[in-house]
N, C-alpha and C positions, 0 to 999 in steps of 0.2 A: 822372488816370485811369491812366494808365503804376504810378503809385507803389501805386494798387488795387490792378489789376492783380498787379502782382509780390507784393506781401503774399498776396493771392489765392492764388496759383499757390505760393507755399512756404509756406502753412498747407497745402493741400490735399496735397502733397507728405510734410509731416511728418505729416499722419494717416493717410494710406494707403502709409507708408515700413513701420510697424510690420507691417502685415498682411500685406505681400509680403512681410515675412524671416520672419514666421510660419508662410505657406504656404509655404514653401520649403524651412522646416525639421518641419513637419507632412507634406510629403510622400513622408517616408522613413517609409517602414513595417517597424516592427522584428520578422522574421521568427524564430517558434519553431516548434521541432519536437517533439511529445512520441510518444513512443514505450511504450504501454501492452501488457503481456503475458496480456492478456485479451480476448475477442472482445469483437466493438462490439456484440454481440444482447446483452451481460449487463450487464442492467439498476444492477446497484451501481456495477462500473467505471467505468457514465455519470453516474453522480452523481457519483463521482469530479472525473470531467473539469469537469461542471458548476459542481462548490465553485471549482477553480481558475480557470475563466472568470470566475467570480461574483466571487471577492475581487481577480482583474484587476483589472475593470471598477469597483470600489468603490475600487482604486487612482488610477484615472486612466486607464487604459491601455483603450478600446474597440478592439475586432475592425472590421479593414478601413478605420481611421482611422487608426490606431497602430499596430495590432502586426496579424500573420496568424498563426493555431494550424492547423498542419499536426498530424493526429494519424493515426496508424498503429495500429493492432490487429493484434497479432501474434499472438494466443491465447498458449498457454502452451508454443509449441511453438518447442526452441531453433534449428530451419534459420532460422523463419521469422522469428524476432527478429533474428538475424546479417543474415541477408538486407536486413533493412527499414532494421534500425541501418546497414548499408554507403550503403543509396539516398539515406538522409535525410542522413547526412553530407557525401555526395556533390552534395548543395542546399546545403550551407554556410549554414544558419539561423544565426541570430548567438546563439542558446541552446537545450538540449535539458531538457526535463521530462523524468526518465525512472522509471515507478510503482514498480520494485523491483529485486532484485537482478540476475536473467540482462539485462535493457534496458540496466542498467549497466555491467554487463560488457562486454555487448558493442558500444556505445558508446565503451569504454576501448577498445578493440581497435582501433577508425578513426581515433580523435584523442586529442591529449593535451593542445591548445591551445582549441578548443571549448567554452564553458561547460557542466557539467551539473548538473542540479541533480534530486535523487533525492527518491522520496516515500515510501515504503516499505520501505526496507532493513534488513536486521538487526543485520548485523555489518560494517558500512561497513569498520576499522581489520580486522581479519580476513580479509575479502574484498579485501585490497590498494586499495582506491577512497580511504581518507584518511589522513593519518599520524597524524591525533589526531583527534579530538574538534573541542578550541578552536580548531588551527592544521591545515585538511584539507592543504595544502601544495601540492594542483596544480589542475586546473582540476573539481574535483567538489567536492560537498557537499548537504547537506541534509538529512531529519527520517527519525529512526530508529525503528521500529515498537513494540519493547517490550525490559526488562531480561531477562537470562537468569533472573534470581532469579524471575521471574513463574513458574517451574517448578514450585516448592511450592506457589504459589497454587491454579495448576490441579487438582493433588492433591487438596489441603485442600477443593477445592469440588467435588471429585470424590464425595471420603470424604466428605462431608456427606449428600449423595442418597443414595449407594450404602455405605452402611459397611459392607455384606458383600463388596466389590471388593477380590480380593487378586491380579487381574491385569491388566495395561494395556499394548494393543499401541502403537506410537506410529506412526502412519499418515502417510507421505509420498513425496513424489515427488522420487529427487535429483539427478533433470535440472532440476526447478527451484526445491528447494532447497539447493545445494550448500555452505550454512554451517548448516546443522540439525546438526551437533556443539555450536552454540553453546548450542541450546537441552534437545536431547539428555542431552548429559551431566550437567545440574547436575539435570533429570526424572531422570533415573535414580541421580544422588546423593540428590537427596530422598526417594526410594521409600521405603526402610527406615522413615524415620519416620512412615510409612502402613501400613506393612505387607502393603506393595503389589511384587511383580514387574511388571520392566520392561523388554520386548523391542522390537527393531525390526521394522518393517512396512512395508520401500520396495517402492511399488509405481510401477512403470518405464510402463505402461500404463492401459487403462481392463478389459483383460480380467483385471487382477492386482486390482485390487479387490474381486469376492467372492470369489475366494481368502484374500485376507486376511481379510476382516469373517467368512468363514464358517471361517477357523482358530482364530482368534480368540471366536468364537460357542462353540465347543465346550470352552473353556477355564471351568473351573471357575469361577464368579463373577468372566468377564473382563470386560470392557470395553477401549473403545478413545477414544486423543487424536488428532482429527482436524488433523494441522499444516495452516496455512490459506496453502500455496503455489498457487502460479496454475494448477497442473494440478488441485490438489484444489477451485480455488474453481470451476475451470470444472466440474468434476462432480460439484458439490454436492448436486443433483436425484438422482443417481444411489447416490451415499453413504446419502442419506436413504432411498430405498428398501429399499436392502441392510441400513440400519439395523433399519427397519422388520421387515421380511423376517422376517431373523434375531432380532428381538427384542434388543438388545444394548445398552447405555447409551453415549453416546459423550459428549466433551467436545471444545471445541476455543476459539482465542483468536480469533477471528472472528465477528463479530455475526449475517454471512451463513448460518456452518450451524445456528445457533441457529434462525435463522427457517425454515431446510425441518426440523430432524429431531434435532439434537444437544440433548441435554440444557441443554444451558447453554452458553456462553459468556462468556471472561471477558480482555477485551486493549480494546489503544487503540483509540482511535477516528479508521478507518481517511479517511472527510471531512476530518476537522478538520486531517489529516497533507497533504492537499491541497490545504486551505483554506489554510494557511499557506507552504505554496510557491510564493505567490503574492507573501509577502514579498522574498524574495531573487530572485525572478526581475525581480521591481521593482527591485531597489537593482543586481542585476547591470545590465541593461538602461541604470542610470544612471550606472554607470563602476565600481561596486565590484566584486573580485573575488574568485572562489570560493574562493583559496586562503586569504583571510580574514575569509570569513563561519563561522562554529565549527558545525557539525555539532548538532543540534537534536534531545533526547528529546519524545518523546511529551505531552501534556501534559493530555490528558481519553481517559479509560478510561472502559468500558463494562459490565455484568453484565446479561447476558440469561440470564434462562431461559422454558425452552418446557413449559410443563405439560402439554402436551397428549402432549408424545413420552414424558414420564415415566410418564406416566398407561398408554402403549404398551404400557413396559417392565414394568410392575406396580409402577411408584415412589411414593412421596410424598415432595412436596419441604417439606421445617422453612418453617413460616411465617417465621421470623425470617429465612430464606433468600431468602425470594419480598420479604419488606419493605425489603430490601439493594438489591436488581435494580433497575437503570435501567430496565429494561424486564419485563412478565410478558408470555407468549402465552399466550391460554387454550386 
């Protein structure tokens, strides 16, 4: 009975040994912070955040079991992102998701040891955030939005709708785009062979907006490039009105003001840039580090157009244009 016994008591022991050093190491919950420069009312950002919950959870990694996502919505306004970037830091999460470039920045401002990992940025090697590409070198990295050479695209599908457009304002905010030289300059290298002019349009505000769309408006077969920074996505609604308004063509590399009012659009695809930083925040979380994980282009591009805004303007868009498009609005 004794010799039961004891058998007994260390089978019982070696089955239920495994599940207490389980739950013991299941009970550390690995704490992220993301830091998004767009309100939590705007509906795409949350899809955003959705992708990357979604391809967590398809990792392994479930909410309130494994890991906890603190997310902060800082709109597109730079106190309030410094502000939030300092609080969140100041909780020592063991990683930061941060959606684009100012989250980033200001992020780099409170640590330099802190993993981050970016989802939208332009000019990561530009913006001081990596030293390369392959080798980012400190503690950032992650998936970059679009080439600069994407500038003649724009053009090209500009002058396809409109081939009487011989002007193009290029509309931005550079509180929170402060690497729009990257994209900038090589748009307005490419002009000539459109036979297009090509000025700037920073607008600092929301009251500098129909000033621009309506300087712009009065310009000889102008039109305008809506750059799709976090102060322009938040007043997308607003663009599309003045669009309207004024009757004017715009284009832009964001799927979002295609769907209120811009002619077209034509850039990556801003989910799937989310969806996938779900890979590195996995492999970070499992000992790899950002200084060599290599820095990630884009890898599905999108073409919308909106017939219905061209229709507005007095356009018609080339069927061979509409049969191109990922997407048509009618």
């Amino acid at each position: 009975m004794r010799r039961r016994e004891f058998i007994a008591l260390v089978g019982g022991a070696a089955a239920t040994c495994p599940l207490a050093v389980r739950g013991q190491q299941g009970d550390r919950i690995r704490r992220i912070a993301v830091l998004m420069a767009y309100a939590e009312s705007d509906s795409e950002a949350q899809a955003w955040v959705a992708a990357f919950r979604e391809s967590l959870q398809k990792l392994g990694w479930m909410e309130d079991r494994d890991i906890e996502i603190n997310v902060r919505w800082a709109t597109g306004d730079r106190e309030t992102i410094e502000r939030f970037a300092k609080e969140l830091v100041v909780s020592r999460p063991e990683l930061f998701l941060a959606s684009s470039t100012p989250p980033t920045a200001a992020l780099l401002q409170q640590t330099r040891s802190i993993p981050i990992v970016f989802a939208l940025v332009s000019d990561p090697v530009g913006s001081g955030f990596v030293a390369s590409f392959p080798r980012p070198g400190g503690n950032v990295t992650g998936f970059t939005t679009m080439e600069p050479t994407m500038a003649g695209k724009w053009l090209e599908l500009l002058k396809e709708i409109t081939p009487r457009v011989a002007h193009v304002a290029f509309l931005f905010n550079p509180a929170s785009a402060p690497y729009v030289e990257f994209y900038l300059n090589p748009f307005k290298a490419a002009a000539p062979s459109f036979a297009v002019e090509v000025i700037t349009a920073p607008v600092h505000d929301t009251s500098g907006l129909e000033s621009a769309i309506v300087a712009e408006a009065r310009e000889l077969n102008g039109s305008l490039f809506v750059w799709p920074d976090a102060f322009m996505a938040a007043h997308r609604e607003e663009i599309a009105l003045l669009l309207a308004r004024y009757r004017i063509p715009a284009v832009s590399a964001q799927r979002i003001f295609a769907e209120v009012g811009c002619l077209l659009s034509y850039g990556s695809d801003s989910v799937d840039n989310f969806r996938r930083t779900a890979s590195y925040v996995d492999r970070i979380l499992k000992g790899e580090k950002p200084s060599e994980l290599p820095v990630q282009a884009p890898v599905k591009f999108e073409l919308v157009i909106n017939l219905k805004a061209a229709q507005a303007v007095g356009l018609v868009v080339p069927v061979h244009l509409q049969q191109r498009a990922d997407r048509v609005i009618e």
